[in-house]
Backbone as CSV, one residue per row, in Angstrom:
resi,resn,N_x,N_y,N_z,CA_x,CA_y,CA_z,C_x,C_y,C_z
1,UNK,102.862,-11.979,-129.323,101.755,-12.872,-129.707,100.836,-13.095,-128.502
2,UNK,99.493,-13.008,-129.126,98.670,-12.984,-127.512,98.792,-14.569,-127.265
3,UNK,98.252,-14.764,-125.465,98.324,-15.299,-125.490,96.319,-15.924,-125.257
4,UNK,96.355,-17.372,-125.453,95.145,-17.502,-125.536,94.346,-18.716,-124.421
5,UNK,95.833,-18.812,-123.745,94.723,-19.720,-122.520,93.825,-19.006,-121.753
6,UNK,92.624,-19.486,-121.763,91.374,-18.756,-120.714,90.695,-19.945,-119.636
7,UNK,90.611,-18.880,-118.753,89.813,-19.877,-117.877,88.086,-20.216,-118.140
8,UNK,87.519,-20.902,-117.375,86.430,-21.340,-117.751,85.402,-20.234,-117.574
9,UNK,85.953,-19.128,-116.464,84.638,-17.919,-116.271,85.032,-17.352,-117.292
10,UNK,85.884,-17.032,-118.082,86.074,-16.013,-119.677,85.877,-17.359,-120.931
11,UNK,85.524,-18.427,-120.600,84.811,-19.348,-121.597,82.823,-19.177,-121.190
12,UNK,83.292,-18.892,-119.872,81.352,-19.038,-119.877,81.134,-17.521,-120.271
13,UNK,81.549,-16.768,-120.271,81.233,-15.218,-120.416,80.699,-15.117,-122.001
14,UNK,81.654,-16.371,-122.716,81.347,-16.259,-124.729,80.099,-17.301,-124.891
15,UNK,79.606,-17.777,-124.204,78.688,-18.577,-124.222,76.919,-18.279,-123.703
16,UNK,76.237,-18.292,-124.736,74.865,-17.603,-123.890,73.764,-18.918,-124.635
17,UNK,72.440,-18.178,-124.186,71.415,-19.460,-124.381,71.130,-18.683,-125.797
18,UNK,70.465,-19.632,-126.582,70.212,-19.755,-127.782,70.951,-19.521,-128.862
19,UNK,72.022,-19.770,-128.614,73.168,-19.569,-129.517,73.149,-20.983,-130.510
20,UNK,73.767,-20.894,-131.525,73.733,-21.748,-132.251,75.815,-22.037,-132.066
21,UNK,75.888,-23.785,-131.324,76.888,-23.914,-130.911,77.117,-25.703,-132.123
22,UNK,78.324,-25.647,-132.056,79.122,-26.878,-132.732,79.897,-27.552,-131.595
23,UNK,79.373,-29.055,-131.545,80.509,-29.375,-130.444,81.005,-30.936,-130.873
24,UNK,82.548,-31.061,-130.763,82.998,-32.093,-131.382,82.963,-33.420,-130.594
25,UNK,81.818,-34.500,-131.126,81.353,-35.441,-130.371,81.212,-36.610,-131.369
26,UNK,81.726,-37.537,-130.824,81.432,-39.408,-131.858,81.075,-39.953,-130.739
27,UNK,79.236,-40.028,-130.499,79.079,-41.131,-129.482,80.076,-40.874,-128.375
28,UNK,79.853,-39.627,-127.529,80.541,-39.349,-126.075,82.201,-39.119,-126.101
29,UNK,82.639,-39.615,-127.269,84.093,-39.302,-127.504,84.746,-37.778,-128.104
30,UNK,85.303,-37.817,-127.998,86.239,-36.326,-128.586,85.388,-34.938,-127.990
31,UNK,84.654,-34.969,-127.134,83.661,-34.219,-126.261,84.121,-33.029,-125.240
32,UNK,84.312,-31.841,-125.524,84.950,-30.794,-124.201,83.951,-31.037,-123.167
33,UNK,83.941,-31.895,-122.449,82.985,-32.075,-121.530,83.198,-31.502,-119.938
34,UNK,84.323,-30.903,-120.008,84.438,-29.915,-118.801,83.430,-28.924,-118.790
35,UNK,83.711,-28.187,-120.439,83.379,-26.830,-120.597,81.615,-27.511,-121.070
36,UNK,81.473,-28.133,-121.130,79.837,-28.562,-121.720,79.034,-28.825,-119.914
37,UNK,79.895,-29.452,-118.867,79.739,-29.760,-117.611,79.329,-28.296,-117.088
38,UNK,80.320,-27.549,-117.492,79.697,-25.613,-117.114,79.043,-25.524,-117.555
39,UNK,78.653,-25.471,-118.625,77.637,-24.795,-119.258,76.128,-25.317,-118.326
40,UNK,75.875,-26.961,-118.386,74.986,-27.094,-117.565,75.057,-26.547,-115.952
41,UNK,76.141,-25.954,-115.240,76.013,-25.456,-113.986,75.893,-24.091,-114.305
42,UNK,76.063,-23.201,-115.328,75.695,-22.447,-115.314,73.885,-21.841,-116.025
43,UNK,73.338,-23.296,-116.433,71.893,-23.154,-116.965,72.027,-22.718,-118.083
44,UNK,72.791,-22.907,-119.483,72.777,-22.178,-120.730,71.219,-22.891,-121.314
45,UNK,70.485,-23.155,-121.924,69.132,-23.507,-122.738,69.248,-22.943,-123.797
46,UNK,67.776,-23.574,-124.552,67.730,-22.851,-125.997,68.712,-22.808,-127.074
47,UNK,69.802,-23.806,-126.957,70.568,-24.183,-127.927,70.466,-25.114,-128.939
48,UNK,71.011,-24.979,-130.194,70.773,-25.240,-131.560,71.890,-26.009,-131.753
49,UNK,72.271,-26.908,-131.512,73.604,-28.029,-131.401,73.710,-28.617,-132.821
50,UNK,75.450,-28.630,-133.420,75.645,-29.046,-134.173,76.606,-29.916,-134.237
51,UNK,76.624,-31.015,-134.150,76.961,-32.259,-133.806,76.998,-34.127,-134.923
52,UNK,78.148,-34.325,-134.868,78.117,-35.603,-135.827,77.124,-36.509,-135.248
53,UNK,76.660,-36.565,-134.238,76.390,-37.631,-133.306,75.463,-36.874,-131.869
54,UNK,73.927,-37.390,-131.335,73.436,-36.961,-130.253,74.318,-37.504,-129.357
55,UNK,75.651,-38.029,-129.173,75.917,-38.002,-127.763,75.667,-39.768,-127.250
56,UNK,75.558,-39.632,-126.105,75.203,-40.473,-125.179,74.512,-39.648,-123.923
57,UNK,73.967,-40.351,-123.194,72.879,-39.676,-121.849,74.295,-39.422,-120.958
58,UNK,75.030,-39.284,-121.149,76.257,-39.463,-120.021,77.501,-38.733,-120.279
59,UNK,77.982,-38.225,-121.791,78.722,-37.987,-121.963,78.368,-36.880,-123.401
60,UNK,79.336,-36.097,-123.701,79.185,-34.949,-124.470,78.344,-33.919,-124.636
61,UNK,77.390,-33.772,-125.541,76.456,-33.000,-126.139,75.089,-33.537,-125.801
62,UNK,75.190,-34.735,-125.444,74.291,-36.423,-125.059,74.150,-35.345,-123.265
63,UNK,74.855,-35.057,-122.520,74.471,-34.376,-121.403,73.047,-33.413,-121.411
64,UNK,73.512,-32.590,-122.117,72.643,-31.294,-122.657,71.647,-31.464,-122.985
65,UNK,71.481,-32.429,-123.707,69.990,-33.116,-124.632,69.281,-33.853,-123.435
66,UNK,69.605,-34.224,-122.279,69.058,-34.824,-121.118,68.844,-33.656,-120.596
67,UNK,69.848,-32.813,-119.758,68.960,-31.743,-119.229,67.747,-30.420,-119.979
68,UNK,67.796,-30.824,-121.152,66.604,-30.534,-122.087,66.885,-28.988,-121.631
69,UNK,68.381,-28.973,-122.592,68.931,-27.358,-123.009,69.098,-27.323,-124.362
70,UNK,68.852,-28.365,-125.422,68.638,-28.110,-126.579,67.679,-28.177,-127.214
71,UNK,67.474,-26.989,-128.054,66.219,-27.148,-128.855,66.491,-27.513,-130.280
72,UNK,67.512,-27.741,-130.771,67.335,-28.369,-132.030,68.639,-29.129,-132.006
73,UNK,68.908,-29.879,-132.943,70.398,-30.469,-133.183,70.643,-30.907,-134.647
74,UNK,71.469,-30.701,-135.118,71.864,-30.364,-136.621,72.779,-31.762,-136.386
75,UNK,72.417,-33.247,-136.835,73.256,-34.060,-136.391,73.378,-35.031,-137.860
76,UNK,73.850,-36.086,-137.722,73.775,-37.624,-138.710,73.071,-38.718,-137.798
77,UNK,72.763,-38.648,-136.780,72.948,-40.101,-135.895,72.354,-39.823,-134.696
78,UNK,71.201,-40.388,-134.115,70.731,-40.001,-132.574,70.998,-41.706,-131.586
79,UNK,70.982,-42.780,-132.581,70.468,-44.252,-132.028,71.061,-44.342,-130.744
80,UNK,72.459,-43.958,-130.223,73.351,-44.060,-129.030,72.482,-43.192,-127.710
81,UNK,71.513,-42.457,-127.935,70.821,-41.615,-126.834,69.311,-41.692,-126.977
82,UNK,68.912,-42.495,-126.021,67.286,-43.000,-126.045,66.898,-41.505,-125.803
83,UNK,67.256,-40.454,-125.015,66.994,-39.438,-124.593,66.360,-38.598,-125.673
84,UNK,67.438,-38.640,-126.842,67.055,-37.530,-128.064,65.865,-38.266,-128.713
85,UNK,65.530,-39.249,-128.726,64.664,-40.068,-129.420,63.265,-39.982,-128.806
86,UNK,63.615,-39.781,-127.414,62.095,-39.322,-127.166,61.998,-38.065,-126.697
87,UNK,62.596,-37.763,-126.540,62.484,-35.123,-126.905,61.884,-35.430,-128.513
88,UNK,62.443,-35.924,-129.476,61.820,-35.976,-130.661,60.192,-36.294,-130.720
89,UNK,60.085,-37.621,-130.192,58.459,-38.309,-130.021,57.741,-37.336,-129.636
90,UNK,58.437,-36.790,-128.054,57.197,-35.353,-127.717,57.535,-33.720,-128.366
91,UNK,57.956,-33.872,-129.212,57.960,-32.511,-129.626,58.920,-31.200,-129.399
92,UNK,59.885,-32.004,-128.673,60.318,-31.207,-127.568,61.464,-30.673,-127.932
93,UNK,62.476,-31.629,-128.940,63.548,-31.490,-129.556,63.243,-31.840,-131.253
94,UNK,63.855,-30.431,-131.681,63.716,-30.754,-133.166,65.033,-31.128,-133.715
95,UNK,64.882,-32.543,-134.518,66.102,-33.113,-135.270,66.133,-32.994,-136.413
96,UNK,67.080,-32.174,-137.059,67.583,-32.636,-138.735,68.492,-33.578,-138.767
97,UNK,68.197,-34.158,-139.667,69.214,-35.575,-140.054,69.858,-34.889,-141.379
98,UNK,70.898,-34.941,-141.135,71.592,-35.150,-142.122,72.526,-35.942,-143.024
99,UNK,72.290,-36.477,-144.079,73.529,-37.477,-144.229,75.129,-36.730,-144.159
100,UNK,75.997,-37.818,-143.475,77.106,-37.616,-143.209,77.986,-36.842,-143.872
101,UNK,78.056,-37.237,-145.075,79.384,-36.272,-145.709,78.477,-35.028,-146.117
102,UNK,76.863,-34.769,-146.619,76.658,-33.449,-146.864,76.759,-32.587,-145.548
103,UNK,76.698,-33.333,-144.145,76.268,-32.924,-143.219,78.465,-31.526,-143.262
104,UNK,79.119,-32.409,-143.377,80.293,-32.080,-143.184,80.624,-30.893,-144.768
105,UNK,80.087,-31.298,-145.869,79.895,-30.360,-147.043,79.263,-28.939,-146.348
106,UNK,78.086,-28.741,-145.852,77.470,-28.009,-145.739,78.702,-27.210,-144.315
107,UNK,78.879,-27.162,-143.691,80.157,-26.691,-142.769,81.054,-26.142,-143.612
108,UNK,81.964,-27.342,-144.571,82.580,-26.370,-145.317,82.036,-25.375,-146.424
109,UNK,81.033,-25.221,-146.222,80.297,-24.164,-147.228,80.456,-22.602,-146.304
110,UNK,80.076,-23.180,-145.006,80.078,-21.693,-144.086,81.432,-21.491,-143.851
111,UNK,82.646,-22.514,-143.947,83.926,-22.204,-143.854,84.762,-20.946,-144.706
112,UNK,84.216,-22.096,-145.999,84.853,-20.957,-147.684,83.773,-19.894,-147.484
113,UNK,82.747,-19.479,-146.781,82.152,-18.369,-147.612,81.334,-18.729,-148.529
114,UNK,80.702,-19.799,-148.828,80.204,-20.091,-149.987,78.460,-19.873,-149.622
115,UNK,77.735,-20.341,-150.900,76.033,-20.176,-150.468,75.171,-21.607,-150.799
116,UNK,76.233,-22.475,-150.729,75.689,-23.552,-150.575,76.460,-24.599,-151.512
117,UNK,76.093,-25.969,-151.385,76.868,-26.658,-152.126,75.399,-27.757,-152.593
118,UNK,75.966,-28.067,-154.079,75.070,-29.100,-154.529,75.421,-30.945,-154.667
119,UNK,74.596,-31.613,-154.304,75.012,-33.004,-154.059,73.547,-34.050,-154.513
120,UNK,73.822,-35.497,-155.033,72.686,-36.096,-155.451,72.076,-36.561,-153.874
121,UNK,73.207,-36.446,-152.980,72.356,-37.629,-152.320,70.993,-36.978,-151.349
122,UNK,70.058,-37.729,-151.341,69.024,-37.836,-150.440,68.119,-37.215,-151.408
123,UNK,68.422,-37.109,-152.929,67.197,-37.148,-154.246,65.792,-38.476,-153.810
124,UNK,64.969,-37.823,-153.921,64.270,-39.365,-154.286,63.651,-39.601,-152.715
125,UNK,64.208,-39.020,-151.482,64.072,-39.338,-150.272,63.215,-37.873,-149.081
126,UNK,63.182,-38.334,-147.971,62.799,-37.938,-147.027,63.553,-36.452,-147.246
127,UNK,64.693,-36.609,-147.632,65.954,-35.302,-147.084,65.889,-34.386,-148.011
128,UNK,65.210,-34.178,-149.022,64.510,-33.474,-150.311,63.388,-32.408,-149.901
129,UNK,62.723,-33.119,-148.951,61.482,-31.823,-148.500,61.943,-30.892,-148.164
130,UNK,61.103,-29.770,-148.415,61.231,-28.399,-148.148,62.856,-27.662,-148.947
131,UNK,63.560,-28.469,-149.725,64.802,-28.036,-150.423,64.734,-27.743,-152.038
132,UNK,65.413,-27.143,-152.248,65.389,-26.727,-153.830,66.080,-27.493,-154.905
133,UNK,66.088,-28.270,-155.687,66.430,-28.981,-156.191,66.360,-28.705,-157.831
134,UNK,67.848,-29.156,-158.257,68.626,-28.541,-159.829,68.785,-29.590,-160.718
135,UNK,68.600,-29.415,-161.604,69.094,-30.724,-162.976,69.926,-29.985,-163.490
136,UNK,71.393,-30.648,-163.480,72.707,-29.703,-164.392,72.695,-31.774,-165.087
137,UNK,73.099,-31.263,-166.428,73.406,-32.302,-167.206,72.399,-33.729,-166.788
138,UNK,71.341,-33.431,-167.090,69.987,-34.501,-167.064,70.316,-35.022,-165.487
139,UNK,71.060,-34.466,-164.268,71.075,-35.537,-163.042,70.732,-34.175,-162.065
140,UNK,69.782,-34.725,-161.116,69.155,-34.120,-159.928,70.191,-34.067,-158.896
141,UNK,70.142,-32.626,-158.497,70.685,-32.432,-157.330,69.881,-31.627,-156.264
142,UNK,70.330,-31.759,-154.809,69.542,-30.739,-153.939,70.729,-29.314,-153.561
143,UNK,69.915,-28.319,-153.505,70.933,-27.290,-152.766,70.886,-27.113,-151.328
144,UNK,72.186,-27.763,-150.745,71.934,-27.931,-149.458,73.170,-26.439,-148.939
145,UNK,71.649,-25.647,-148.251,73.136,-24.721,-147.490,73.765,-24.869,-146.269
146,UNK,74.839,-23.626,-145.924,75.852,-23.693,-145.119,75.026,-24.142,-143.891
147,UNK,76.275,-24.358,-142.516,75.854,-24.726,-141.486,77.136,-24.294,-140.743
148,UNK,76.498,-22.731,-140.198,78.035,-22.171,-139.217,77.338,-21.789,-137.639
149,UNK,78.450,-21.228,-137.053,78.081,-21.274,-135.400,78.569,-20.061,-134.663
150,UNK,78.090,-19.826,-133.648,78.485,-19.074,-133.032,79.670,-19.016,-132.501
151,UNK,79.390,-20.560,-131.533,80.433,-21.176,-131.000,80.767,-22.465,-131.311
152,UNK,82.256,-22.832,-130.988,82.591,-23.881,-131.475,83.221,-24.649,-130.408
153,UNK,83.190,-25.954,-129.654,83.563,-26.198,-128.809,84.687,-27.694,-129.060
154,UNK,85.234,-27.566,-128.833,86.090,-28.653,-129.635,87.050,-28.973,-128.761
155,UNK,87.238,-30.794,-128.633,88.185,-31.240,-128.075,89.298,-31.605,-128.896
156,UNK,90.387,-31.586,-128.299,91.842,-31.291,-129.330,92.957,-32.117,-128.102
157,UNK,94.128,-32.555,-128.592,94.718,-33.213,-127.768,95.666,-32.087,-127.093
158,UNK,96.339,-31.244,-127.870,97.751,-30.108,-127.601,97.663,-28.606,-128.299
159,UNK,97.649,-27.768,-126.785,97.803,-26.289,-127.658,99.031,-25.870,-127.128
160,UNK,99.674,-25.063,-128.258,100.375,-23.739,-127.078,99.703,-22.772,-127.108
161,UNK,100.421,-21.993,-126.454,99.579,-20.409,-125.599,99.567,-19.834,-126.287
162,UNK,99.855,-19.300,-127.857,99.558,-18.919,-128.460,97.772,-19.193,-129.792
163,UNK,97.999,-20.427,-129.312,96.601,-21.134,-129.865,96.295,-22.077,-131.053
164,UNK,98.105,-22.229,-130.964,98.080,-23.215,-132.430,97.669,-24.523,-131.549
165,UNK,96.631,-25.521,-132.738,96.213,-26.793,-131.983,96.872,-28.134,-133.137
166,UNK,97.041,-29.207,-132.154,97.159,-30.023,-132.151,96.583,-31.426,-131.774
167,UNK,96.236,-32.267,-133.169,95.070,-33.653,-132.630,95.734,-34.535,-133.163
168,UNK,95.833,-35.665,-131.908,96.814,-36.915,-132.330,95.379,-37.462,-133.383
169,UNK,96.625,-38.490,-134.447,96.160,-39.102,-134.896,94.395,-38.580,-135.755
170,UNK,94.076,-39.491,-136.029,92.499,-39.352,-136.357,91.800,-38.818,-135.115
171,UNK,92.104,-38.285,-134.038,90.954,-37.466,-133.433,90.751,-36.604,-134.129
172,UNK,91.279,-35.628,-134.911,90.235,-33.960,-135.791,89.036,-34.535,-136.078
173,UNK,88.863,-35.330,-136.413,87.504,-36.055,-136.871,86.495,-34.861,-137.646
174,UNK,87.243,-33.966,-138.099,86.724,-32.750,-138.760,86.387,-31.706,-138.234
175,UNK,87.372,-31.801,-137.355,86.877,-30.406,-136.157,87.658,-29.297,-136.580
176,UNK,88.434,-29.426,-137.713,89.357,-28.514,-138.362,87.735,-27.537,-139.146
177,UNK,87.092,-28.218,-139.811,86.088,-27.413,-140.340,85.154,-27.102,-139.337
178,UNK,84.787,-27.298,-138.321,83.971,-26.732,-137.554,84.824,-25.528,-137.189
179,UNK,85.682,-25.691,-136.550,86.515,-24.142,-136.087,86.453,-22.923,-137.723
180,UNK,86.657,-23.542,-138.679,86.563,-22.267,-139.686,84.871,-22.162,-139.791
181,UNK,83.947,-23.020,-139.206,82.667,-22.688,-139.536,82.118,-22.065,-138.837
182,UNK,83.377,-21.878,-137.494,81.770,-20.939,-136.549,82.869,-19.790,-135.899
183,UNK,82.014,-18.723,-135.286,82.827,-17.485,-135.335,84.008,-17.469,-133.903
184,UNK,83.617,-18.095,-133.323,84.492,-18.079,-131.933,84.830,-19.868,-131.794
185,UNK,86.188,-20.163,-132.245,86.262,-21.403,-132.019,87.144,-21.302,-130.623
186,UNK,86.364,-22.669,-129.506,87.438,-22.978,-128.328,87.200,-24.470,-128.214
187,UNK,88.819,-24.400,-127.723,89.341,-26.119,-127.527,89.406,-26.404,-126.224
188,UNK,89.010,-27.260,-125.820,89.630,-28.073,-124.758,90.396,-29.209,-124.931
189,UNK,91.996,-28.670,-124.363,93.152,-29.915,-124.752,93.395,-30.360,-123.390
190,UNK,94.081,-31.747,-123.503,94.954,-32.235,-122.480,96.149,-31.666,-122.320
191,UNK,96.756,-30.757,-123.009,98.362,-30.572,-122.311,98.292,-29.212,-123.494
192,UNK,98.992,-28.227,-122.104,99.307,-26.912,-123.345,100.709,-26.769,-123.089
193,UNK,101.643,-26.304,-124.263,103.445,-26.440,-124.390,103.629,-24.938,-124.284
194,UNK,104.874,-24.250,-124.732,105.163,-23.007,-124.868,105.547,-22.740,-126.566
195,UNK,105.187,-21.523,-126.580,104.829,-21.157,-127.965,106.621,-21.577,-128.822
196,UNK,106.310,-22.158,-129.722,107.730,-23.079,-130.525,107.792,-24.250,-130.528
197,UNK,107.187,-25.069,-129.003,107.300,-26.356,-129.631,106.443,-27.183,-130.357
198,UNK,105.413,-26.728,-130.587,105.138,-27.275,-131.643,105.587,-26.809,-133.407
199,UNK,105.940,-28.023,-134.252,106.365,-27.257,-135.089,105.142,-27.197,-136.088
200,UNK,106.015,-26.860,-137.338,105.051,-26.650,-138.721,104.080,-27.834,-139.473
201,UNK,104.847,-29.035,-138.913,103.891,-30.473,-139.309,103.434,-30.698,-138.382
202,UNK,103.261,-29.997,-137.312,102.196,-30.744,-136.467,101.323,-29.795,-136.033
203,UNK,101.198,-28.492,-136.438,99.846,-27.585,-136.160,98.687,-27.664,-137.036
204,UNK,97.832,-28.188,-136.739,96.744,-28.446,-137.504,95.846,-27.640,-137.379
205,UNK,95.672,-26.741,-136.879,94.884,-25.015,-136.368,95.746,-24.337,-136.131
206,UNK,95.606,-23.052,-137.172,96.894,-22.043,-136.529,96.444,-20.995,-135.708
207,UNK,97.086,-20.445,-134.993,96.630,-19.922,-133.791,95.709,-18.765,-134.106
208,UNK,95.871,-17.909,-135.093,94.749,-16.872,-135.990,93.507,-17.395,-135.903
209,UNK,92.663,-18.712,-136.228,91.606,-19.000,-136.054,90.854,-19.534,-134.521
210,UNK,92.294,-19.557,-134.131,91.330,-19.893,-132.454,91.380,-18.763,-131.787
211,UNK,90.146,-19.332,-130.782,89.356,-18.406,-129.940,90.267,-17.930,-128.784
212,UNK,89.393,-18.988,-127.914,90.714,-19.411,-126.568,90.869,-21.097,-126.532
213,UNK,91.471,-21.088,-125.427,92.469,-22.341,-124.970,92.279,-22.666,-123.809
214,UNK,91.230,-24.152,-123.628,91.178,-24.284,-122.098,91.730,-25.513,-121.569
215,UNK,92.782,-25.836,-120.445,93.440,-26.834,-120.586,92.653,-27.720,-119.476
216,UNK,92.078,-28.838,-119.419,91.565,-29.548,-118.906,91.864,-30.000,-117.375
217,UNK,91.009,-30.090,-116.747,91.616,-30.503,-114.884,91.557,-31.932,-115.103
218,UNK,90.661,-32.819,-115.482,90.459,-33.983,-114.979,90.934,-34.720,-115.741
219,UNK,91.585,-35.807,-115.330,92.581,-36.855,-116.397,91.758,-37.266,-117.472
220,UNK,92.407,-37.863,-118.712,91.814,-38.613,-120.062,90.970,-39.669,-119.484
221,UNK,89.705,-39.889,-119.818,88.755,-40.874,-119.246,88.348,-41.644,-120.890
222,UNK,88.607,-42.664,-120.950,88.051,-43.467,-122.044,86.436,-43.202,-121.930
223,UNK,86.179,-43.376,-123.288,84.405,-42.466,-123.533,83.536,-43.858,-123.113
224,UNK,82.719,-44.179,-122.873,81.521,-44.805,-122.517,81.402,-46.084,-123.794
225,UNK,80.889,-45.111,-124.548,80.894,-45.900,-126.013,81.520,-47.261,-126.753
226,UNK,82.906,-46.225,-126.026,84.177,-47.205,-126.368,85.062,-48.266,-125.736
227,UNK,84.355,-48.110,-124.580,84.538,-49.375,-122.811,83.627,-50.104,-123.269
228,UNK,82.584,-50.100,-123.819,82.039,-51.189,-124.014,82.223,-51.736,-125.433
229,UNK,82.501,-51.287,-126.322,83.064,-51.925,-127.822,84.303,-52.585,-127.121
230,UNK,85.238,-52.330,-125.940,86.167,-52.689,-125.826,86.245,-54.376,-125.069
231,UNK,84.767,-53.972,-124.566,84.905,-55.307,-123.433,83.849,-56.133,-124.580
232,UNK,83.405,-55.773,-125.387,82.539,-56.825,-126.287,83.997,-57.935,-127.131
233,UNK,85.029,-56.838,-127.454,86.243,-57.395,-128.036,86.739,-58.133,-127.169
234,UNK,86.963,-58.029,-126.081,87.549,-58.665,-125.123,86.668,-60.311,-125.091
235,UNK,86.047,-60.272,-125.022,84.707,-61.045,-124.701,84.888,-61.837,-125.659
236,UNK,84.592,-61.408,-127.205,84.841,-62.312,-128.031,85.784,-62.968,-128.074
237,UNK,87.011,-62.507,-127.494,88.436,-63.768,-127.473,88.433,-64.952,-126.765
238,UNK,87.722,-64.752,-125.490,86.929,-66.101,-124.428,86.513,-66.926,-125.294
């Protein structure tokens, strides 16, 4: 069984400018921000980012969009990054909004193979322009298509060397469908095991769909986002 840990020069080697990339981000959290940290030392631009969330100016995909290496972003949500909000004002960055669950529909459309999926929401609205739109049984729908990638960059908690992954808890945050949506999926985990210990209930990517495997240098850093939701909680108990 191969094995699939790579270092970061055979992660920057799959990575070029204008690629259309997926990277798993909630507001600076769940973020490969090593391998996103290269990418800006190595100057990637002209990327087409597909993302739940712009980020923060400090952390994730929110980096990139500051050093004004993306040209578009396929997202739900910019409010957390003043940055993307004004690349938008001047022209500079183009945003689709998408609502949330079609945003995650349309992924699994490029997952299955499919040519699109139909849904009511955003009838009637802004998210209707320029889309084709169906009446099955007297109710309006839009045809919203797929949304796949080149690359897929995804933070994950545990691989082994073979490439099966592992995400505690609610981190996948749907990064299971980004890896079947784009053609080269890579993780960045905190801890890689030897091929067996992980078992059959706890591989949540089997090693066939991943790319490579990059195991992280710098310790778990709580995200930005979430130090301060933390100290607002704190705060409120005073």
């Amino acid at each position: 069984m191969k094995n699939k840990i790579a270092s970061m020069e055979q992660i920057m080697e799959k990575i070029h400018d204008g690629q259309t990339i997926m990277f798993s981000d909630a507001h600076g959290g769940q973020a490969a921000d090593e391998i996103i940290d290269a990418m800006l030392k190595k100057g990637t631009k002209d990327i087409t980012a597909v993302a739940i969330t712009a980020g923060n100016p400090t952390e994730g995909v929110g980096k990139l969009i500051v050093a004004h290496r993306v040209k578009k972003i396929i997202t739900t949500h910019t409010g957390f990054n003043p940055e993307a909000q004004k690349q938008m004002d001047t022209g500079e960055l183009e945003i689709e909004y998408v609502p949330q669950g079609t945003w995650v529909e349309r992924m699994h459309c490029a997952a299955a193979g499919l040519g699109g999926c139909l849904t009511p929401t955003g009838v009637g609205t802004e998210v209707e322009i320029g889309k084709e739109k169906l009446t099955i049984d007297g109710k309006e729908y839009l045809l919203e298509k797929p949304i796949a990638a080149d690359i897929a960059l995804l933070k994950a908690t545990k691989a082994d060397k073979a490439g099966n992954i592992y995400f505690c808890m609610n981190s996948m945050l749907g990064h299971d469908t980004m890896a079947l949506a784009a053609k080269f999926p890579i993780f960045e985990v905190e801890e890689v095991v030897e091929i067996g210990d992980l078992g059959p209930d706890t591989i949540h990517i089997p090693a066939p769909i991943t790319g490579y495997v990059y195991l992280k240098k710098r310790p778990r850093e709580i995200p930005v986002m979430w130090k301060k939701l933390l100290s607002q909680m704190e705060g409120g108990k005073k």
